[in-house]
C-alpha positions as CSV (number, residue, x, y, z in Angstrom):
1,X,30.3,-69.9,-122.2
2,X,32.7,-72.0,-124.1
3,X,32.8,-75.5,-125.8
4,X,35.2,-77.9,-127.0
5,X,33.6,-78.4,-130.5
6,X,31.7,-75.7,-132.7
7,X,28.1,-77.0,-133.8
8,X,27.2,-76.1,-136.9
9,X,24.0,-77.6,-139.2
10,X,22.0,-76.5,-142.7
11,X,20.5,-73.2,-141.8
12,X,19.9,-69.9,-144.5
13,X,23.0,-67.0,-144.1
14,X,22.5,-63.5,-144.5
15,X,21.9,-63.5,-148.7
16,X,18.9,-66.0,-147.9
17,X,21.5,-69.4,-149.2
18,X,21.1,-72.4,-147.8
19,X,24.5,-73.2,-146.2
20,X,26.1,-76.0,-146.3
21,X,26.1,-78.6,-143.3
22,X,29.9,-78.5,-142.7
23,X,29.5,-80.2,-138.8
24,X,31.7,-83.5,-139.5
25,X,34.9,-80.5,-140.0
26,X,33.7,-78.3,-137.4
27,X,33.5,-75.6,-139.9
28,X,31.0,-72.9,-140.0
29,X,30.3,-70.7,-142.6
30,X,30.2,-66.9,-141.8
31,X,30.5,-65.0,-145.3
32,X,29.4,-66.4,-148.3
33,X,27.0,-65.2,-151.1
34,X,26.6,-66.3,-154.8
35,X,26.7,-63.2,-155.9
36,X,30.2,-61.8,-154.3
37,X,33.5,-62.6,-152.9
38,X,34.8,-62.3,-149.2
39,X,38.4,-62.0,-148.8
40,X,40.6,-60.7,-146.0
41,X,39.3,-61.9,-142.4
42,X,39.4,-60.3,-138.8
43,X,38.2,-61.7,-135.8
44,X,38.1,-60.9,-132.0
45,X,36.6,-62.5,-129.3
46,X,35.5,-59.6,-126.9
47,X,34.8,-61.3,-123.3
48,X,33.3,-58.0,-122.0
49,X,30.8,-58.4,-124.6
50,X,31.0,-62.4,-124.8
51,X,30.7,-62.3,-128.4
52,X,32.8,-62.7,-131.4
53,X,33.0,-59.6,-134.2
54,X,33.9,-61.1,-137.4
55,X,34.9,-58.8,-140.4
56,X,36.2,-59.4,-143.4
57,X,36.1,-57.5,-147.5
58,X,33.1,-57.5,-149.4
59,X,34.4,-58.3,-153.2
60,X,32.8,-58.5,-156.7
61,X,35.9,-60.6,-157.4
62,X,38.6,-61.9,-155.8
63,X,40.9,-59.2,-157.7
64,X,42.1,-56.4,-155.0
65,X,40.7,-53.7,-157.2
66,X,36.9,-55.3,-156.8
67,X,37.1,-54.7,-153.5
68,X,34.4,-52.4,-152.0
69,X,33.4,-52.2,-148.7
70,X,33.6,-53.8,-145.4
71,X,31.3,-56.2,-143.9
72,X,30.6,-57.7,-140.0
73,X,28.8,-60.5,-138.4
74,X,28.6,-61.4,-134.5
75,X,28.7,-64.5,-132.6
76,X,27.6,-65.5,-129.2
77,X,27.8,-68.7,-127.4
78,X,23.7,-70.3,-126.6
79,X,22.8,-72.4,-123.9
80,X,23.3,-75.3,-125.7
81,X,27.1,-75.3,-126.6
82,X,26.1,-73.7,-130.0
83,X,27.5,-70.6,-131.5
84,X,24.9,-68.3,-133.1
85,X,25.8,-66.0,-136.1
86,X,23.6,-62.5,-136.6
87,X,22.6,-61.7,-139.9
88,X,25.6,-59.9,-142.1
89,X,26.2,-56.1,-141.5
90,X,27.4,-53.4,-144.7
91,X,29.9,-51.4,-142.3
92,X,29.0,-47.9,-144.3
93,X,30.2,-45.6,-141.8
94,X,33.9,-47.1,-142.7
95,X,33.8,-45.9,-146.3
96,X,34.6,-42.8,-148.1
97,X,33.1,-41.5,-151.3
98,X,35.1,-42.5,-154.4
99,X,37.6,-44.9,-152.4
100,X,37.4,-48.7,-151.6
101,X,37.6,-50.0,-148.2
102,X,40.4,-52.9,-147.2
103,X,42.3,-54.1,-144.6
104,X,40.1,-54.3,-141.7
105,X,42.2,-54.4,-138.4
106,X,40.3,-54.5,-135.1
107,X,41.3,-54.0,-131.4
108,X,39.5,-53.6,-128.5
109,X,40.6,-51.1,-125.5
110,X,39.6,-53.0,-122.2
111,X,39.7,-50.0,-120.0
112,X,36.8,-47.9,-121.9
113,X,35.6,-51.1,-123.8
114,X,35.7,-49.6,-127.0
115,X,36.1,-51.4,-130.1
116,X,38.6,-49.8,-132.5
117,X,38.2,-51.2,-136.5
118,X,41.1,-49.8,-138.8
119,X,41.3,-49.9,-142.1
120,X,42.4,-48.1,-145.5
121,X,40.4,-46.7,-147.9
122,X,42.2,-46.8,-151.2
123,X,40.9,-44.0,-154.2
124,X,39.4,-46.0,-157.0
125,X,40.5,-49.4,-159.0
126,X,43.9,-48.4,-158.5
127,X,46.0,-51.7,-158.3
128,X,48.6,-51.6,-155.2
129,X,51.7,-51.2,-156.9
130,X,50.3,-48.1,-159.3
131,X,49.0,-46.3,-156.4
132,X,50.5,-43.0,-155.6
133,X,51.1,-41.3,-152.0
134,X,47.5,-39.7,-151.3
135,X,45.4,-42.5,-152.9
136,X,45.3,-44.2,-150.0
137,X,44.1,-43.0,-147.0
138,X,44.3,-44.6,-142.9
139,X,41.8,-44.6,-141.2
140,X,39.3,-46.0,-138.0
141,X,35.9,-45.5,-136.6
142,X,34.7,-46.7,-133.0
143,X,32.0,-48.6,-130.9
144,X,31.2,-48.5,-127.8
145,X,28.1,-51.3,-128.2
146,X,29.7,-54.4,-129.6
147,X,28.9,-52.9,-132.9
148,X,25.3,-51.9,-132.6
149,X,26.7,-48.1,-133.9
150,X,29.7,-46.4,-135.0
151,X,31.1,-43.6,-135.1
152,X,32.2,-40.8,-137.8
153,X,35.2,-42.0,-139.6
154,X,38.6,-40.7,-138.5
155,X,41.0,-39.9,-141.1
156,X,44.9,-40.3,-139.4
157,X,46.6,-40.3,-142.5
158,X,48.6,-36.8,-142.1
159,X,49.3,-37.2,-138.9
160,X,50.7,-40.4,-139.3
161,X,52.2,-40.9,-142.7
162,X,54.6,-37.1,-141.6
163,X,57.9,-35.9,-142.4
164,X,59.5,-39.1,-141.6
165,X,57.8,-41.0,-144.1
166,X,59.2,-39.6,-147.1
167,X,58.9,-41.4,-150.6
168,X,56.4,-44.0,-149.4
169,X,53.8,-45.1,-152.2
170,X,51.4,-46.5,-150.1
171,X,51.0,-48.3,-146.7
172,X,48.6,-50.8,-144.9
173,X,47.2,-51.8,-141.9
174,X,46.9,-55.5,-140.5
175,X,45.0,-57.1,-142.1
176,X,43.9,-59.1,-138.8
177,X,44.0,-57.8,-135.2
178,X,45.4,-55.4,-133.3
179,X,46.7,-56.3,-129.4
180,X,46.5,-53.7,-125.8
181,X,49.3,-54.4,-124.2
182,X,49.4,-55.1,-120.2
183,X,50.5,-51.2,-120.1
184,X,47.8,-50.4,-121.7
185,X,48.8,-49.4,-125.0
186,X,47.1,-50.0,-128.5
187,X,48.8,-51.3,-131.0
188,X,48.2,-52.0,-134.7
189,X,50.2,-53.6,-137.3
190,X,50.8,-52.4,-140.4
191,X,53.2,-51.7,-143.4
192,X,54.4,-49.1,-145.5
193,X,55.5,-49.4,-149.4
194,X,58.5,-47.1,-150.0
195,X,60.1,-46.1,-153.1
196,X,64.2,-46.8,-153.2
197,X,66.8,-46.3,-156.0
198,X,64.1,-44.3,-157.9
199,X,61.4,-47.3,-159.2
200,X,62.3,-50.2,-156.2
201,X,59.6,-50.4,-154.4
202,X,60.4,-52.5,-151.1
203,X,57.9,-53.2,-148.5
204,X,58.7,-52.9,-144.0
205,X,56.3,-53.6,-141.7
206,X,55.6,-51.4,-138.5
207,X,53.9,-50.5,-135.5
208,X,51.1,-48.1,-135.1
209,X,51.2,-47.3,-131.6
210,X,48.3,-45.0,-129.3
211,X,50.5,-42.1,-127.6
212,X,47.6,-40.5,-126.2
213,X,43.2,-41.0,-126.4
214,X,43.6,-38.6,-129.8
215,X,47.0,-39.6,-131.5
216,X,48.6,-42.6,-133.2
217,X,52.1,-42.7,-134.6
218,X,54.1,-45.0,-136.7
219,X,57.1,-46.7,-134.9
220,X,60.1,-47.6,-136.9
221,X,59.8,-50.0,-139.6
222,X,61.8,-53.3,-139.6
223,X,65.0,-53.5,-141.5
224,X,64.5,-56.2,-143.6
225,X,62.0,-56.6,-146.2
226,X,58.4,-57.4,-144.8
227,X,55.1,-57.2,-145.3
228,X,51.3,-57.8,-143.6
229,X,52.0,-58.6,-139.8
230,X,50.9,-59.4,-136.4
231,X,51.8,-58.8,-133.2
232,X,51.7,-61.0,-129.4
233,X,52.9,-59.2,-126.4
234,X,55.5,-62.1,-124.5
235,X,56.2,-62.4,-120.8
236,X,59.3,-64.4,-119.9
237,X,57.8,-65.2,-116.7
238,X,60.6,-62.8,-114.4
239,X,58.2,-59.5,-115.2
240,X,60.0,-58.9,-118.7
241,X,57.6,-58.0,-121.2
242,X,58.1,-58.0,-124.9
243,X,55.8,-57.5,-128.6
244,X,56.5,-60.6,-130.9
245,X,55.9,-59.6,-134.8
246,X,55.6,-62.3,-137.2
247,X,55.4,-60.9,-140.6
248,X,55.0,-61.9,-144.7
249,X,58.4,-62.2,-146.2
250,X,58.9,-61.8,-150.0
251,X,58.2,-65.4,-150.8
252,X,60.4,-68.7,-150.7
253,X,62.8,-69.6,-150.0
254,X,62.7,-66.3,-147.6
255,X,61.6,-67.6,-144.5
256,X,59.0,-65.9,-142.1
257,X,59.9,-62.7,-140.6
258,X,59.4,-62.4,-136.6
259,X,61.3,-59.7,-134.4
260,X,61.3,-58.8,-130.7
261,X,60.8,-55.2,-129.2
262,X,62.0,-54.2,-125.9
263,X,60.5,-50.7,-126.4
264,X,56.3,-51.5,-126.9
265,X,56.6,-51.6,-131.0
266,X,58.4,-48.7,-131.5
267,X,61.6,-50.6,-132.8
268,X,62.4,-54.5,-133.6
269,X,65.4,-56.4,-133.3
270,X,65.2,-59.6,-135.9
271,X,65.1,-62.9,-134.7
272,X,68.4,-65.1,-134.8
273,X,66.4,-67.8,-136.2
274,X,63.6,-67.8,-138.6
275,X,62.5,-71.5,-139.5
276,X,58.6,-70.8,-140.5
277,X,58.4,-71.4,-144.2
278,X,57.2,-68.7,-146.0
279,X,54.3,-69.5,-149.7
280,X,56.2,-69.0,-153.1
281,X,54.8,-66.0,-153.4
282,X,53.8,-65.0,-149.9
283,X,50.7,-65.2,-147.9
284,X,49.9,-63.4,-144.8
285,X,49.3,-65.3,-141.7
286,X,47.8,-64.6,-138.1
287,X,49.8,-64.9,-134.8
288,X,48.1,-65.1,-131.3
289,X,49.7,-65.1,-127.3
290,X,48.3,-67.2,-124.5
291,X,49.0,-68.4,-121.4
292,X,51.1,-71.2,-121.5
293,X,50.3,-72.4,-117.7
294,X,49.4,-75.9,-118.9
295,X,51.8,-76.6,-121.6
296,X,54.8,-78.6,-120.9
297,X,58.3,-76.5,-121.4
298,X,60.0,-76.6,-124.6
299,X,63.7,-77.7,-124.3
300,X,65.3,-74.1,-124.1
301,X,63.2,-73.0,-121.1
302,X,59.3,-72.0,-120.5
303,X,57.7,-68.8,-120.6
304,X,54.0,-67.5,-119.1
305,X,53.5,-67.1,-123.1
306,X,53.2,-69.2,-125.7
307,X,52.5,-68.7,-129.0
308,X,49.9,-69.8,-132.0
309,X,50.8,-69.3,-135.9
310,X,48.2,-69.9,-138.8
311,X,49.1,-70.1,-142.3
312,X,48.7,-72.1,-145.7
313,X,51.2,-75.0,-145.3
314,X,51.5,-76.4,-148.6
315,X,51.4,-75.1,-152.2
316,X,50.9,-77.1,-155.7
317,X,53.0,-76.7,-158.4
318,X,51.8,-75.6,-161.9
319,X,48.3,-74.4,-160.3
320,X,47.1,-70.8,-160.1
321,X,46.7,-71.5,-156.3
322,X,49.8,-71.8,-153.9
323,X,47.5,-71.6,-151.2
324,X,46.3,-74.9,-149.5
325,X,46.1,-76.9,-146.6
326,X,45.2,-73.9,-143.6
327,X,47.5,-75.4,-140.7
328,X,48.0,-73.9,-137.2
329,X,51.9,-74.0,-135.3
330,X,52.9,-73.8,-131.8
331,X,55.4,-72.1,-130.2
332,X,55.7,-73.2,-126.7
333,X,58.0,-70.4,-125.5
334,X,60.5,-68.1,-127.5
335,X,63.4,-69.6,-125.5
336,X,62.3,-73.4,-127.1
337,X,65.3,-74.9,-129.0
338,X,62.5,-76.2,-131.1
339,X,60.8,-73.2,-132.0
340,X,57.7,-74.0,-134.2
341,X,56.2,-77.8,-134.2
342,X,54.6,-79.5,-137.2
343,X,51.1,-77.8,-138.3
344,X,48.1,-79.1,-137.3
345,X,45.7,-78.4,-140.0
346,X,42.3,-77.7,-139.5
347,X,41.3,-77.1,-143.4
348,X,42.4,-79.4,-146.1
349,X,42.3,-77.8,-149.9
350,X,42.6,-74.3,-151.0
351,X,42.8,-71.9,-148.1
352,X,44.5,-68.1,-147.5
353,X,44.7,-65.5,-145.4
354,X,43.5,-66.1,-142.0
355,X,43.2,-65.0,-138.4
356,X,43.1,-66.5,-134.9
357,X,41.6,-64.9,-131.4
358,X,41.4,-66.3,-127.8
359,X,38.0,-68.0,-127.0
360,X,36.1,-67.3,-123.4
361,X,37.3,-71.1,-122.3
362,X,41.2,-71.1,-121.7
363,X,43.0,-73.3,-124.3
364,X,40.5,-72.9,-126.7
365,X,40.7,-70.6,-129.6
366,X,38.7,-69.4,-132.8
367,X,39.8,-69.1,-136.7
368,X,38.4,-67.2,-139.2
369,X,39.8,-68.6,-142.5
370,X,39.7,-67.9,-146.7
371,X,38.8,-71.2,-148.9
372,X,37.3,-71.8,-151.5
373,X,38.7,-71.7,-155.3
374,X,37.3,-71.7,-158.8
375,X,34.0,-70.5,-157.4
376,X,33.4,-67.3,-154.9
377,X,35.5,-67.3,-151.8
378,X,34.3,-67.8,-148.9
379,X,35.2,-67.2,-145.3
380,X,34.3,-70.3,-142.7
381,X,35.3,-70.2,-138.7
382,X,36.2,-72.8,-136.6
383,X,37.4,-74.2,-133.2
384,X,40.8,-75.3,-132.1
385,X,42.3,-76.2,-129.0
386,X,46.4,-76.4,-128.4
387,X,46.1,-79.9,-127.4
388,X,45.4,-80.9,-130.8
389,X,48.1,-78.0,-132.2
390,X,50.5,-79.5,-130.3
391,X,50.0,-82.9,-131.7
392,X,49.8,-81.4,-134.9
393,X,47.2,-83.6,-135.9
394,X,45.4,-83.5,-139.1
395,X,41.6,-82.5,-139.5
């Protein structure tokens, strides 16, 4: 069960803190410990399971190299409109020996109910722009009990990253979700780093799409620069079907990068317009279809789906952190002549990367947010509904 508002009160988290009573925002804190940062969030809400999985990095700083493993906790809805987080999880059986884990990228297959978590595993301290191709490595593992136990690792790097990916220095997935398409299909987003003109590095984001229960492969990458992604399948409402991708540009005054595909994510055609506002020096942001049965048409037309966006919405000058104010966009359908509204921001201050998921009650969905600066970094969920998007009122 569902409720319009998220409780939340003083209680101990996983590393035995005392967390702070955050109820008057809504906010609930979900990783947090004095002793290490938590950057990079995923979240899913699995109706099947009626639970929320929640991952995110486990840091000893907040620098990329610190990063070390992945980490997990799960939420379920209690009889009293509550929502109850389990103890913190070490995800050990997504790690290799000698490499650091990143990027965690779930998605959930509705036909077998198995939950797929990607992720790369990257060889050392090795910062992202000195890494070479084979220090980073793709890979998933699986669960078939809402995250009880997983499997071995799978390592799809070879098969993936083949002969058509030639000069590529490294490559991501996510981080954030992953979407099954009404089809049927897995996808996952991801990126690739590729070396042009002998030391330009410039960055595409793709598709990793499921051809068969065994093998993934890499659709083609977008044309202009991009980065971390995610993806919404779109209905127009006439039995067309399409996969939105809204992607990191290379910072402002490049605007956001979103393309269509007519082809399940194995090409995109760009946008005509792109009006979402991209940080000074880029920030990745989290995209999320719905059902748009209740929403009033944009002037251009109405669609079955409309469309979320989260992402920092305003930056300070002169300060270390471009980051702040977390706010959450609708799109009402992709044939509005308005296409994005004002934010509605649902965490003031310092903020990041983020990621949205449909909750079990329609209209109502779930955000698992960075914030936090000067002190470890922390990862808090909360409640929205698109009423309140669509105002774009404040917190």
């Amino acid at each position: 069960m569902g409720c319009s508002a998220t409780k939340c009160c003083a209680t101990k988290c996983c590393c035995g803190e005392t967390v702070v009573d955050k109820s008057s925002c809504g906010e609930t804190l979900v990783f947090a410990d004095k002793n290490y940062d938590f950057r990079i969030p995923a979240l899913l809400y699995v109706k099947e399971w009626n639970t929320f999985l929640a991952f995110a990095e486990k840091r000893t700083s907040t620098n990329d190299a610190d990063a070390t493993y992945l980490v997990m906790r799960k939420g379920t809805w209690q009889p009293d409109c509550s929502l109850q987080w389990f103890p913190r999880v070490d995800l050990m059986k997504a790690t290799i020996l000698g490499y650091r884990t990143m990027n965690p990228c779930p998605v959930f297959e509705r036909n077998s109910k198995t939950l797929f978590l990607f992720f790369i595993c990257i060889e050392g301290n090795t910062l992202e722009w000195n890494l070479r191709p084979g220090q980073t490595r793709l890979c998933y593992v699986t669960s078939t009990d809402c995250g009880e136990t997983w499997s071995d690792l799978t390592d799809l790097t070879s098969s993936v990253m083949d002969s058509s990916f030639t000069n590529y220095q490294t490559f991501a997935v996510g981080p954030g979700h992953g979407i099954q398409l009404s089809s049927g299909q897995l996808l996952v987003p991801a990126y690739v780093k590729k070396v042009k003109s002998g030391e330009s590095v410039k960055t595409h984001s793709l598709v990793l799409r499921r051809e068969d229960q065994h093998t993934w492969k890499a659709g083609q990458p977008i044309t202009l620069e991009s980065g971390e992604c995610q993806l919404a399948e779109v209905s127009d409402g006439e039995g067309s079907t399409q996969v939105f991708l809204n992607a990191r540009s290379t910072g402002a005054p490049e605007p956001r990068v979103e393309a269509l595909s007519d082809d399940g994510g194995a090409s995109f055609t760009l946008l005509n317009q792109l009006t979402l506002e991209e940080r000074p020096h880029g920030c990745q942001g989290s995209v999320l279809g719905f059902p748009a049965s209740d929403i009033p048409a944009g002037g251009g037309g109405s669609s079955e789906t409309a469309l979320l966006f989260s992402h920092p919405t305003a930056t300070t000058k002169g300060k270390d952190w471009d980051r702040l104010d977390l706010g959450v966009y609708l799109r009402k359908s992709l044939q509005d002549d308005n296409p994005w509204g004002k934010p509605h921001i649902i965490h003031e201050g310092a903020s990041g990367y983020s990621d949205l998921t449909c909750c079990e009650e329609e209209g109502h969905f779930g955000c698992l947010m960075e914030c936090g600066h000067g002190e470890r970094l922390q990862i808090v969920f909360k409640e929205i509904n698109h009423s309140d998007v669509d105002r774009g009122e404040a917190v």
